[in-house]
C-alpha positions in Angstrom: 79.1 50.4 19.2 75.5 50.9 18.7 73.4 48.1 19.0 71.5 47.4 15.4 67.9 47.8 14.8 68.1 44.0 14.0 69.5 43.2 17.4 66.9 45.1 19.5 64.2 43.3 17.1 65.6 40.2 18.2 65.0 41.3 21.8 61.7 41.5 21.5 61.0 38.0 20.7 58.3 36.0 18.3 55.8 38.7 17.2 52.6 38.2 15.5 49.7 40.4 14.6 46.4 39.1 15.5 43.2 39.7 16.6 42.4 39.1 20.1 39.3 38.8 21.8 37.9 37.8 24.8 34.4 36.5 25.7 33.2 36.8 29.6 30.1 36.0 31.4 28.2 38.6 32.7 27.4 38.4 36.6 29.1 35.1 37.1 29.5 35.7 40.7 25.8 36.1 41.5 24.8 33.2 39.5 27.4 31.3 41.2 25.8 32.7 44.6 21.6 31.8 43.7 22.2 28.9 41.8 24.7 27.2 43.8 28.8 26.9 43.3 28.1 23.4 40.8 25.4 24.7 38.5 26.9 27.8 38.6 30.3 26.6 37.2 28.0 24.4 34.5 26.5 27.8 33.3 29.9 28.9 33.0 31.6 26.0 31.3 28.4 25.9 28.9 28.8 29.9 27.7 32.6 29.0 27.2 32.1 26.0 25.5 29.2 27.7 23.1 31.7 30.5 22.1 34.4 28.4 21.9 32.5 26.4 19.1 31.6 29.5 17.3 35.1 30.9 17.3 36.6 27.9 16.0 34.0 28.1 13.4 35.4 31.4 12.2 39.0 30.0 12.3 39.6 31.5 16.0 42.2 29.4 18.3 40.9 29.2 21.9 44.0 30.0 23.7 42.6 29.8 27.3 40.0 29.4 29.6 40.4 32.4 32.3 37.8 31.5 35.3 33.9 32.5 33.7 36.0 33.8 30.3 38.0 32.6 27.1 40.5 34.2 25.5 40.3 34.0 21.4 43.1 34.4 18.7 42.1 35.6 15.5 44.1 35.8 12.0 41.3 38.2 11.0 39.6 41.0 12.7 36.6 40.4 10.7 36.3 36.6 11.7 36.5 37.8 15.5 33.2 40.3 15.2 31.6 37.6 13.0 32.3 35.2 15.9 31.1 37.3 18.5 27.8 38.3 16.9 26.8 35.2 16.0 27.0 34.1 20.0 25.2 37.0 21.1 22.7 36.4 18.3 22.6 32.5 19.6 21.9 33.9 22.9 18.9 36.2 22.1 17.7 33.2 19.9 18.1 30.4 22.2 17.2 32.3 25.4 20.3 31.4 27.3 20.1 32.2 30.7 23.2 34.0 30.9 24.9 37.0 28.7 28.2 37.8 27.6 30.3 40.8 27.0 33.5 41.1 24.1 36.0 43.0 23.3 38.7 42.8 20.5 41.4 44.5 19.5 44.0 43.7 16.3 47.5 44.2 17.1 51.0 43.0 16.9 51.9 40.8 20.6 54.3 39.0 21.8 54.0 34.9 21.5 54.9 33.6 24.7 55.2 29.5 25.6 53.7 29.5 29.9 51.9 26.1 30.2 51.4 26.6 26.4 50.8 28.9 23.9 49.9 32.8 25.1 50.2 36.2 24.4 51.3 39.2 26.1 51.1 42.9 24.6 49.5 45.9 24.9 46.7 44.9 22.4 45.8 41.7 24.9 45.4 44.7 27.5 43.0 46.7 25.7 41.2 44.3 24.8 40.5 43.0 28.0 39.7 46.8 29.2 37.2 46.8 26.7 35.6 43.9 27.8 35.4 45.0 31.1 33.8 48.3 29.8 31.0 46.2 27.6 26.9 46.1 28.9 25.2 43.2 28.5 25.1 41.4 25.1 27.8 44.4 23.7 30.5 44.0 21.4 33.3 46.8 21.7 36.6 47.8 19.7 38.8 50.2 19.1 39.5 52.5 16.6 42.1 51.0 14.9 40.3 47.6 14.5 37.3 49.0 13.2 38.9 50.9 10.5 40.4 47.2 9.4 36.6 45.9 9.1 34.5 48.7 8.2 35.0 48.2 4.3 33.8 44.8 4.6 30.7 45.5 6.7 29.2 46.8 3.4 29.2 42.9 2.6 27.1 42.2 5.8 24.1 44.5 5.5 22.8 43.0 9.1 25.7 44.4 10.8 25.5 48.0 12.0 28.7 50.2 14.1 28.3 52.9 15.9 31.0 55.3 17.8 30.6 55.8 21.4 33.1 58.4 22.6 36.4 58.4 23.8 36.6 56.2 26.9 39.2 56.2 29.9 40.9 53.0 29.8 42.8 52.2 33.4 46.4 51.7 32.5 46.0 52.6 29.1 44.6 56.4 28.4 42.3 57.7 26.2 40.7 55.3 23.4 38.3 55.8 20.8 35.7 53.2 21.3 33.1 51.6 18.8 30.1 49.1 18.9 29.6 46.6 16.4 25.9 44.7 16.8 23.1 43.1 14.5 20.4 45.4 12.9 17.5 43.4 14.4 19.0 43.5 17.9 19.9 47.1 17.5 22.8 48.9 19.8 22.9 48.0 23.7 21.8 51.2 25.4 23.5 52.1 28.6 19.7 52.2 30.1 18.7 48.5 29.1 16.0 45.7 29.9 18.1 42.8 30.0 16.8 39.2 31.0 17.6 37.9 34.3 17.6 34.5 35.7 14.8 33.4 38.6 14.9 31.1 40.9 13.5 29.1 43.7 14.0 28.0 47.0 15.4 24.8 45.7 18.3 27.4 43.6 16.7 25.8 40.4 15.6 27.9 37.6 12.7 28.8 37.1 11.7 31.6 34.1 13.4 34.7 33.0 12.3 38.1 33.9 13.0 41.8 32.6 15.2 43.8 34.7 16.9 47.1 33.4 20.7 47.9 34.2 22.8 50.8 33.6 26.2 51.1 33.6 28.0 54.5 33.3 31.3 54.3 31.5 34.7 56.1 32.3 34.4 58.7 29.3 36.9 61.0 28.7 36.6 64.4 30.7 35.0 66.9 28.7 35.7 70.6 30.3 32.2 72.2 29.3 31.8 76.3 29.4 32.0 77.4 32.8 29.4 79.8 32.5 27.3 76.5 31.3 27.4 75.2 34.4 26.5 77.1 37.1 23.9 76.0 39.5 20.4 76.7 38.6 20.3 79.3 41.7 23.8 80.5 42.8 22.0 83.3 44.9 19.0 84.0 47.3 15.5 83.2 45.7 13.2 86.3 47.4 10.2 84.7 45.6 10.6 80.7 46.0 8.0 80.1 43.1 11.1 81.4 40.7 13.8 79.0 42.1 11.6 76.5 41.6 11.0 77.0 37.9 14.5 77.4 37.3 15.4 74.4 38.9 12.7 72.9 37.1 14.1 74.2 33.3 17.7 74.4 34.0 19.5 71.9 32.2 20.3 68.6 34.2 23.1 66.4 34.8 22.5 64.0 32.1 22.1 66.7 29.2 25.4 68.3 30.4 26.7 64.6 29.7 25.0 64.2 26.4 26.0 67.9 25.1 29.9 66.7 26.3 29.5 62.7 24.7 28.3 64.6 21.3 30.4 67.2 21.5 33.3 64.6 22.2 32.4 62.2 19.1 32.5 65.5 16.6 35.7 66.7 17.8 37.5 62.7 17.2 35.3 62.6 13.9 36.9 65.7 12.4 40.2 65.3 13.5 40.4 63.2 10.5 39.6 65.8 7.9 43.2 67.2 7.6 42.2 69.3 4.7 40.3 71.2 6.5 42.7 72.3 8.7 40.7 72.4 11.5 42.6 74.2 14.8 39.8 73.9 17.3 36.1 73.3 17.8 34.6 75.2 20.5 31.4 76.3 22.2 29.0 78.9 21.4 25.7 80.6 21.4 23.4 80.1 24.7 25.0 77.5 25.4 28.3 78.9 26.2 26.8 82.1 27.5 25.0 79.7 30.0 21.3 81.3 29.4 20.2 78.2 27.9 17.1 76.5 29.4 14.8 73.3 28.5 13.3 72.3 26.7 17.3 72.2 24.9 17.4 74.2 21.7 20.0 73.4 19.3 24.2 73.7 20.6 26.6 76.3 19.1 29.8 75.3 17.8 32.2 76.8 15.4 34.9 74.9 14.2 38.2 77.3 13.6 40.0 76.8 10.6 43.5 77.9 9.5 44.4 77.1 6.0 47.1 78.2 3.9 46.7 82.0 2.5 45.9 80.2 -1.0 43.5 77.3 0.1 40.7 79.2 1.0 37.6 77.5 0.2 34.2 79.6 -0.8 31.8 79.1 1.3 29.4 76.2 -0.1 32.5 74.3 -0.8 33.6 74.3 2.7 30.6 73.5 4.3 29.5 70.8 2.5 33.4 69.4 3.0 32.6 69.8 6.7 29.4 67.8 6.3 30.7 65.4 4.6 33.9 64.5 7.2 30.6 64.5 9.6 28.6 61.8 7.6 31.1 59.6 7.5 30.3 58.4 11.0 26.7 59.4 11.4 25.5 59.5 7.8 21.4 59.6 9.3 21.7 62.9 11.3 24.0 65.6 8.9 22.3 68.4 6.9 23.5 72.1 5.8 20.9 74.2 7.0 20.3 77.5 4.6 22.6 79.4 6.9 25.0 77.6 5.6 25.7 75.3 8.8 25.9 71.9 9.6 23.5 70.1 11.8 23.9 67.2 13.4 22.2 64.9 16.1 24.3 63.2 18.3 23.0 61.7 21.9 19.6 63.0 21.7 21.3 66.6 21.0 20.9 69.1 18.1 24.5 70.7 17.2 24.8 73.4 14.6 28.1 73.7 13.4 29.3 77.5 11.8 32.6 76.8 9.6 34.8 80.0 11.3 37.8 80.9 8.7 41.2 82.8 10.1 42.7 84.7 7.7 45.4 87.0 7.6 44.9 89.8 5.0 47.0 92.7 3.7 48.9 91.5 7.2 45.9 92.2 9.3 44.5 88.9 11.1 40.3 88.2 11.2 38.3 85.9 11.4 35.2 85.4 8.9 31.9 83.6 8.9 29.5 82.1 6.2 26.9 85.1 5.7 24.7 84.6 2.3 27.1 82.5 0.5 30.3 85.0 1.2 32.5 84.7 4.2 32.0 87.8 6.3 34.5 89.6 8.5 32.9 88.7 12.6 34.1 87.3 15.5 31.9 84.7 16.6 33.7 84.5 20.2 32.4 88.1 21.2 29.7 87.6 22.5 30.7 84.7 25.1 33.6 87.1 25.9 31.3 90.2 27.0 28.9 87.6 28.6 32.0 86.9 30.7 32.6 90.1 31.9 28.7 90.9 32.0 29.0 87.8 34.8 31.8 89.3 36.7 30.1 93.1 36.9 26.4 91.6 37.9 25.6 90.3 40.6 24.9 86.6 41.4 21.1 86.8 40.0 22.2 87.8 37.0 22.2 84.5 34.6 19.7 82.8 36.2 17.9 86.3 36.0 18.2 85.8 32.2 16.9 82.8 32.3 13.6 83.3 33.2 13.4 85.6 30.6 14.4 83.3 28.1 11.7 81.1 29.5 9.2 84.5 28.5 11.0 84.9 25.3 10.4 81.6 24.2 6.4 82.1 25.1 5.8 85.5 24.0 8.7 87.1 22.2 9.7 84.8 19.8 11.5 87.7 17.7 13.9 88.6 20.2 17.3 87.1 19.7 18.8 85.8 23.2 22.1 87.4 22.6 19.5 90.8 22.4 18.1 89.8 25.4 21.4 89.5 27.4 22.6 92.4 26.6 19.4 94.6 27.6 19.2 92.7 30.5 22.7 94.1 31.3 22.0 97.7 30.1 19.1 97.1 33.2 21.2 95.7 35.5 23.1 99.0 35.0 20.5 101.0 36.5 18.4 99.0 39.4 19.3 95.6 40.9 18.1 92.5 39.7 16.9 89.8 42.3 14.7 86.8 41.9 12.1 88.2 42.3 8.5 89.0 40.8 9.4 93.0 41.7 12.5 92.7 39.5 10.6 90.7 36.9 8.1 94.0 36.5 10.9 96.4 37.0 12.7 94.8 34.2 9.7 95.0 31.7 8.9 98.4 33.0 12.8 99.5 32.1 12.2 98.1 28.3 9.2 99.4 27.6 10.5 102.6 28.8 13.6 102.5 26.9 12.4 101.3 23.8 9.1 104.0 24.1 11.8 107.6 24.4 13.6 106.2 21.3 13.0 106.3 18.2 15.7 104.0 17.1 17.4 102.7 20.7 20.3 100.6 19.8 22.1 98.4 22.2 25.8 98.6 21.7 27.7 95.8 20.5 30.2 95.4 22.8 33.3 94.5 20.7 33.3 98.2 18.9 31.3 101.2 20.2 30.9 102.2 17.0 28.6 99.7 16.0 25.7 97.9 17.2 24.4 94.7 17.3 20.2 94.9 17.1 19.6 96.7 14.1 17.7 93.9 12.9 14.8 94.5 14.8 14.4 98.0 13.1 15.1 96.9 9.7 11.5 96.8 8.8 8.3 98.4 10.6 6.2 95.2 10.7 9.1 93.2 12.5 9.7 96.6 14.9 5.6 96.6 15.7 6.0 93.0 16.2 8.6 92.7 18.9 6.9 96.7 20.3 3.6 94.8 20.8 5.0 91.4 22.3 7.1 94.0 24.8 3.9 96.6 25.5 1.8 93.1 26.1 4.3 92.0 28.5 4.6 94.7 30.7 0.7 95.7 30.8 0.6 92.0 31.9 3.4 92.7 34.4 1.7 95.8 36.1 -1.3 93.6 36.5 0.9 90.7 38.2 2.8 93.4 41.0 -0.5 95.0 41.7 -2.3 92.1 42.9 1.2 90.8 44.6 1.9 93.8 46.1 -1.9 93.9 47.7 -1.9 90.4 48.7 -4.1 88.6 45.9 -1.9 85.8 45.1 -4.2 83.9 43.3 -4.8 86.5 40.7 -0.9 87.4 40.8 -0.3 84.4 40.1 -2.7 84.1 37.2 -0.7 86.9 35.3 2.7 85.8 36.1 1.6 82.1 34.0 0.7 84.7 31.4 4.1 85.6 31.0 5.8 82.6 31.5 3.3 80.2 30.1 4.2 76.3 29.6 7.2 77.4 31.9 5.2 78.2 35.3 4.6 75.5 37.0 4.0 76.4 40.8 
């Protein structure tokens, strides 16, 4: 016979759902160590027995003591972050010298009676793994708590929340993770100055100094565009000058982890706006085509949407849908632009968002793209697709290539799209080889001003339909053709001048013309 729902409830014992939290003293061990193993335990029985008073204060139980930590029970979600900033803000007011770190997390667990009262669930886990993810001073939930005591933070118009990404939790997997802190203190950066206790020879205190701390936390892995992250110089430098500016210009280490942290928080906020119907958000622009240099311009993403045939949106009313679900997290940083794209700053990084609609009509599937208040028949992913094969046909020089002419496109060709720019520099890479080099540098301007001179209207394909070309734009009108025609003539008069003196040993004045073309960027 099957065993009842009722009977495997039974099973699992006395349930409750509560809030638990637990409050633990940062550095315990190497206050223990300077100040000695009896004021050491003092300093830990005194932060205990201050949070302990506070908690009870908000109706928290103090269900154990757990070496340099306590372990709170809450009725209330909202009585636990109460708690927990008023003993930071006690902290930072009194000057303790020690900090704390919390975490809490509502959830149902199991009532169990060891040497009295505890609890055991996967809620007490969590929020012990927050706690051990907290800085200094830091007060860290999950998702689920937080949307329990966001309504009421509108009561509290000191308290601020913030999300910080989706976190790897040993033993538990992926969680969304949020701060909650006071408006005067502000958020706990993971670069800090943090007080820290002094001594003397005696082990007694003596003053409290400034120190800054950083702690990197186990975030999620973020798999960024491989073409993104190549090295600055995958291939031989002939001219070292070169490889130093793009080491210099290409994107570091911590921008890759602040493009993947903002790119992270968008994709968890909008997985929340169902009608939307949202299938992916992905990469684009220079970005993904890895010719993006510093300082960063904004990041590309489209978000793909596949709604039913009879919920398409028009185009204003989906974007400012999509800017909404975006504001709801980070109400300070979202704007439509008047392309008809949402930007938003997350991590110190400017993202543009382009809405992408897949539709299927009279059978035929396409995609479509906000263009003057219409959606557009275009495949955004095109370009990051021929920039793939472009890669693969080139040689090793060939992005990095690029990306010291972005650096001269930025300085002295402004008018040039980088997309434009790629795919000329491919057209050249067609018919001499491209090296790090200043000889390639001139041999590339002398190729463009070449083309561009024999031509009356040169096109460069687009390479999704032969048909069809992609730069147009820059004939459209004369003044914007003489434009870009006397930015290119400038350049490659400039260039001439630069190889001459190279090639007849006058570095100096070399030199001089190559920082004409490269301008802020050249820095020897």
């Amino acid at each position: 016979m099957t065993t009842s729902l009722y009977d495997q409830y039974q099973k699992l014992g006395v349930l409750e759902s509560v809030c638990i939290a637990f409050f633990d003293l940062v550095d315990s061990t190497r206050l223990k160590n300077k100040m000695g193993q009896l004021q050491g335990v003092d300093l830990a029985l005194k932060h205990n027995q201050i949070a302990a008073d506070i908690c009870q204060r908000f109706n928290g139980r103090i269900i154990k003591h757990i070496g340099d930590s306590i372990m709170v029970v809450f009725k209330v979600p909202l009585e636990g972050i109460l708690a927990a900033i008023e003993f930071v803000q006690i902290i930072h007011m009194n000057q303790h010298p020690f900090r704390t770190k919390v975490g809490l997390v509502h959830g149902i667990v199991k009532t169990v009676d060891i040497n009295g009262l505890d609890y055991l669930g996967n809620s007490v886990d969590l929020s012990s793994r927050l706690t051990s993810q907290a800085l200094p001073n830091q007060i860290l939930t999950d998702e689920a708590t937080m949307d329990m005591i966001k309504p009421f933070l509108i009561d509290f118009d000191q308290l601020i929340s913030r999300f910080l990404g989706v976190r790897e939790l040993k033993g538990i997997g992926s969680v969304p993770v949020y701060e909650v802190s006071l408006a005067d203190t502000g958020f706990v950066n993971e670069e800090t100055t943090v007080p820290e206790v002094q001594f003397n020879a005696s082990n007694a205190i003596t003053g409290i100094v400034s120190k800054k701390t950083r702690k990197v936390a186990s975030r999620a892995r973020i798999e960024l565009p491989p073409l993104a992250v190549q090295p600055p110089v995958p291939c031989e430098v002939k001219d070292e000058i070169l490889g130093k500016m793009l080491e210099q210009w290409t994107l570091s280490k911590e921008e890759f982890d602040n493009v993947a942290l903002g790119y992270q928080n968008i994709c968890h906020t909008l997985e929340k706006a169902y009608d939307l119907n949202i299938a992916r958000v992905s990469f684009s622009g220079t970005f993904a085509r890895g010719t993006m240099i510093k300082p960063m311009e904004p990041v590309d993403l489209i978000t793909v949407m596949t709604p039913p045939a009879d919920q398409y949106g028009e185009v204003e009313e989906t974007v400012q849908r999509l800017g909404y679900f975006l504001s709801q997290g980070y109400s300070d940083s979202v704007a439509v632009n008047e392309k008809k794209c949402v930007s938003i700053s997350l991590e110190g990084i400017n993202f543009i968002i382009t809405p992408v609609m897949a539709v299927i009509n009279n059978g035929q599937a396409q995609f479509m793209i906000p263009k003057g208040g219409f959606w557009v028949a275009a495949n955004p992913a095109i370009p990051g697709q021929w920039m793939e094969q472009a890669v693969k046909r080139n040689s090793p020089a060939f992005l990095p290539f690029i990306r010291l002419l972005i650096m001269w496109k930025r300085i002295n060709c402004t008018i040039l799209t980088p997309f434009h720019l790629e795919l000329l520099t491919d057209f050249i890479a067609s018919q001499i080889k491209l090296e790090l080099s200043f000889e390639s540098i001139y041999q590339w301007f002398r190729y463009a001003y070449n083309y561009y001179s024999k031509i009356k209207k040169p096109y460069i394909q687009d390479p999704s339909n032969s048909n069809t070309y992609i730069d147009e734009y820059i004939f459209a009108s004369s003044p914007v053709f003489n434009i870009f025609s006397t930015n290119l003539t400038s350049a490659y008069n400039t260039a001439i001048q630069g190889i001459t003196y190279y090639r007849s040993g006058k570095k100096g004045k070399s030199m001089a013309k190559w920082q004409e073309l490269f301008g802020e960027y050249w820095r020897p």
